[in-house]
Structure formats: structure tokens, C-alpha cells
C-alpha positions as CSV (number, residue, x, y, z in Angstrom):
1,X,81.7,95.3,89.7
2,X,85.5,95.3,90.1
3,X,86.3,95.5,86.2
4,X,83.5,98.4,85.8
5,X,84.8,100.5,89.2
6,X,88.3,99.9,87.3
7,X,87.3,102.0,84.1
8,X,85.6,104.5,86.0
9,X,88.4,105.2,87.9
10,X,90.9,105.1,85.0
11,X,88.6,107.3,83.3
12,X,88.8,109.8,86.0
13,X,92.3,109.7,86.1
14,X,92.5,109.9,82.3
15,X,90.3,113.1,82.3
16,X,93.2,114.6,83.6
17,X,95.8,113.7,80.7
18,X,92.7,114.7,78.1
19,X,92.2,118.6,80.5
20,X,96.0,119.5,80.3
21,X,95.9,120.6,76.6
22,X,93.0,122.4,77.4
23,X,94.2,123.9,80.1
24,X,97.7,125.0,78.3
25,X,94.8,126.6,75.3
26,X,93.2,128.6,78.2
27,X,96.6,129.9,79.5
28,X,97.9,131.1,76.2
29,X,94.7,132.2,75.3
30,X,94.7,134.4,78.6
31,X,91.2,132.6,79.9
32,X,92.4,132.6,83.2
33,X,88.4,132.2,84.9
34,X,88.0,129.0,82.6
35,X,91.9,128.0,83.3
36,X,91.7,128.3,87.1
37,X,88.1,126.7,87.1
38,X,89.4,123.6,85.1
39,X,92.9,123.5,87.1
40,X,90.8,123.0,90.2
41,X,88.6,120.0,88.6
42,X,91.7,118.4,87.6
43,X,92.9,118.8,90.9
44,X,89.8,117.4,92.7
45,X,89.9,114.2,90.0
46,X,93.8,114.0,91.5
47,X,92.0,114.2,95.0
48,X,89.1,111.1,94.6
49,X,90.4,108.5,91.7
50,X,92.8,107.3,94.2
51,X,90.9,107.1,97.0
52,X,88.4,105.5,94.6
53,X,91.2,103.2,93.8
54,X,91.8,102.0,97.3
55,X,88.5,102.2,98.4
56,X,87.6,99.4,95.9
57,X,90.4,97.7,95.2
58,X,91.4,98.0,91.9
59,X,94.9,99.3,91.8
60,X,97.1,98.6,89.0
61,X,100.9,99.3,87.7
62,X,98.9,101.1,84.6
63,X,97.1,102.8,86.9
64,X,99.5,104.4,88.7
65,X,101.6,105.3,85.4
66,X,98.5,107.2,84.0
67,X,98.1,108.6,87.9
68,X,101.5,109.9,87.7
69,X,101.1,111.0,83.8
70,X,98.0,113.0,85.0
71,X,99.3,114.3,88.3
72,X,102.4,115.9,86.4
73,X,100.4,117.5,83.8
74,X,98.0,119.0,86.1
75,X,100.8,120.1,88.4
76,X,103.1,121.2,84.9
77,X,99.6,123.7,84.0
78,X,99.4,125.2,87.0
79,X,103.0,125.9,87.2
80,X,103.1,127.2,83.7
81,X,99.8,129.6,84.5
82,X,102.1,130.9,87.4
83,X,104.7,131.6,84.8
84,X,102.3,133.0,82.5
85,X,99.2,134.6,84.7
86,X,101.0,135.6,87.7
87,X,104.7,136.3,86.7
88,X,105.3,139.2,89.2
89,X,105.2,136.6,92.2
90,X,107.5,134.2,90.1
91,X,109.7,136.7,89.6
92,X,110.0,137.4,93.4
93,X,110.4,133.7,93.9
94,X,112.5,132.7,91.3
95,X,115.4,131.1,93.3
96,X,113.1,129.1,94.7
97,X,111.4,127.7,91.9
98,X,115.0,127.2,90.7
99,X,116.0,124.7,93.3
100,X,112.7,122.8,92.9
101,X,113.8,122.2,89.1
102,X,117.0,121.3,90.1
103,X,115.9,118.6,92.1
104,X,113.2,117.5,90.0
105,X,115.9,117.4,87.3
106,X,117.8,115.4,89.4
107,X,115.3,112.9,90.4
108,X,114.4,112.2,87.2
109,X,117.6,112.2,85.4
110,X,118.2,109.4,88.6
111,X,115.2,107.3,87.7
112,X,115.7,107.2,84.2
113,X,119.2,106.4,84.5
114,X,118.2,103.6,87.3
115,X,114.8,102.4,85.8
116,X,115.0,103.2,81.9
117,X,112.0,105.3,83.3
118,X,109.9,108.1,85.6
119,X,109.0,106.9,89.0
120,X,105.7,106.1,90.4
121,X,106.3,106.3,94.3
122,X,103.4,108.0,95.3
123,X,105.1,108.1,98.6
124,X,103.1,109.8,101.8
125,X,105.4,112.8,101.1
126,X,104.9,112.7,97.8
127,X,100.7,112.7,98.5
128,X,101.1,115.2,101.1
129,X,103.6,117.4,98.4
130,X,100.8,117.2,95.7
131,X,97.8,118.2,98.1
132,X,99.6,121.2,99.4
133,X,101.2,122.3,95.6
134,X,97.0,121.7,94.7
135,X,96.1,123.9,97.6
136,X,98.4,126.9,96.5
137,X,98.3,126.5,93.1
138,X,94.4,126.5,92.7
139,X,94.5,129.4,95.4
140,X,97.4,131.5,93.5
141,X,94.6,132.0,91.0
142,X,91.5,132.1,93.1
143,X,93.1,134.5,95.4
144,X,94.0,138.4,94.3
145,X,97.9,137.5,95.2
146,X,99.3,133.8,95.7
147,X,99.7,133.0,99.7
148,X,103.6,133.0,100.8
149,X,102.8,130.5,103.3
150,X,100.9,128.0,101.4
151,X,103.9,128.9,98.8
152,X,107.0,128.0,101.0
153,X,105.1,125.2,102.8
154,X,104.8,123.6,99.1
155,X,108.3,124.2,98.3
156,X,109.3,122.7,102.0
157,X,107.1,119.5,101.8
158,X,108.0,119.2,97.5
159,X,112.1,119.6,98.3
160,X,111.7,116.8,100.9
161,X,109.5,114.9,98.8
162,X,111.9,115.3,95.8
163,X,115.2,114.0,97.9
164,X,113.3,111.5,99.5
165,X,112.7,109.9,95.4
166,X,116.5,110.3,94.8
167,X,117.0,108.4,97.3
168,X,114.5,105.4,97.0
169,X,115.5,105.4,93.6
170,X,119.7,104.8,94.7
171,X,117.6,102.1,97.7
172,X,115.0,100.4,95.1
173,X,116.9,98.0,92.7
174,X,113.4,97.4,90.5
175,X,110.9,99.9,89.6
176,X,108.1,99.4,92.3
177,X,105.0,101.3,92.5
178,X,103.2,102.3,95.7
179,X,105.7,102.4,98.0
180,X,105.0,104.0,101.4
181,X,108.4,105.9,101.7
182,X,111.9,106.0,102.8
183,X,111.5,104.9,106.8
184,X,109.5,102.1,105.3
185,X,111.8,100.6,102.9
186,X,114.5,101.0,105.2
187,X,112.7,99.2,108.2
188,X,112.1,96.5,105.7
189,X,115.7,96.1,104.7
190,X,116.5,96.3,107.8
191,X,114.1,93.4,108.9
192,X,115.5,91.1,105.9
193,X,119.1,91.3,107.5
């Protein structure tokens, strides 16, 4: 049972890598019903393979990878349909949207330069960045104008979330996958001294 729940779950996660090509055709193609309709599968697959996952045990280093590989794209679509389908409220928001790159630049530029590649934290800020960045973004094209609250509270929770990788990544010596977050790994270095 374990090795079969394992390639289900993969397989959900995979969906996601397979639906952001699709999703970048429906964008350019100005199919925003079938864009916003597929954007808010992906995000549901986001929502239940790693539950799934934990539920049944079967987490893996790969997993996680192709987790974070699907998370980015599905996150990358929607942020692109903003640019694309909704680029008044962009344009309103664009410093914003600027210092989210920055950091983002920054974290990742920091992980390569630490690890030889991305991260795969999935930190409890990190989870609780990608359900409210979900939330908005399948909403910004549900709704007839994207929600400033759920907008700010996204950029709030992602800016943490995006320090909070910089520095685990300075902390962490080794790639590690999983980790809870920062108060964690410092209570444990703490409780090695």
C-alpha cells in the first residue's frame, strides 16, 4: 500500500508541473474562465498531496523537490495571469510586487549560492504564505476586482516567509527538507550547546 499511496501522491503533485504550460496557453490565449478554473485545481492538488503525504507516510526528498517544482509554477501562472488578465491592479501595486521579487531574488540567489540549489523548506510560514497567495490569487480572478486585504495579507505573510528562508539558508549548513522554521532550528541549536 505504501509504494502505490506514493505514486498517487507524486502523481498529484506532478499534475501540477504537467497544468502550468497549460495554464501559461490559456493566459496568452486570453481564456481566462478555463485559466482561473485550472489555477484553482492546481491549487486544490497543492492543498491535498501533502496532507496525503503525511497522512500516509510516504514523504520523500523527490517529493518535496517536485512539491516545490509544482508549487512555484502554480504560484509563477497565477502571478503572470495577474500581469496579464488583471494589470490595472498590478499597476496600482507595483512597488509591492517589487519588493516581493527582491526578496525572492535574494533568497534564491542565497540558496544557490549556499546549496548549489532552490530550497525546499516548506516552513509553517512558508505553508501559511502559499494558502493565503492561493486564496487571493484564485479569488483575483473569481472576483470582479482582486481583494486588497487578501492582497496585503499575502504580501505580509510571503515577505516574512521569504526573510525567514534567507535566513535558514545563512543557519542550515546542508540542504534539508521539511524543516519546521526558524524558532525551531534555533531552539535546536540552542539545545546542542
Amino acid at each position: 500500500m505504501e509504494k502505490t499511496s506514493y505514486y498517487i501522491i507524486n502523481a498529484i503533485t506532478f499534475y501540477r508541473v504537467l497544468a502550468a504550460p497549460v495554464l501559461f496557453l490559456f493566459i496568452f490565449t486570453g481564456q481566462t474562465d478555463l485559466f482561473k478554473w485550472l489555477l484553482g485545481l492546481s491549487f486544490f492538488t497543492d492543498a491535498i498531496d501533502g496532507y496525503l503525504a503525511r497522512r500516509y507516510k510516504v514523504t520523500s526528498v523527490a517529493g518535496a523537490r517536485l512539491d516545490s517544482l509544482g508549487d512555484d509554477l502554480t504560484v509563477l501562472a497565477g502571478i503572470i495571469g495577474l500581469f496579464v488578465l488583471r494589470n490595472d491592479f498590478i499597476s496600482r501595486q507595483y512597488l509591492w510586487v517589487a519588493v516581493l521579487l527582491v526578496l525572492l531574488a535574494v533568497q534564491v540567489t542565497a540558496a544557490f549560492w549556499r546549496y548549489g540549489k532552490m530550497t525546499s523548506f516548506h516552513t509553517w510560514l512558508a505553508k501559511s504564505a502559499a494558502v493565503l497567495q492561493g486564496i487571493f490569487l484564485i479569488s483575483a480572478f473569481f472576483m470582479p476586482e482582486p481583494s486588497l486585504l487578501l492582497f496585503y495579507m499575502a504580501v505580509a505573510v510571503t515577505a516574512l516567509e521569504l526573510l525567514e528562508e534567507i535566513v535558514l539558508v545563512f543557519l542550515l549548513p546542508v540542504w534539508k527538507v521539511n524543516v519546521k522554521g526558524l524558532y525551531w532550528v534555533l531552539k535546536q541549536q540552542q539545545e546542542k550547546r
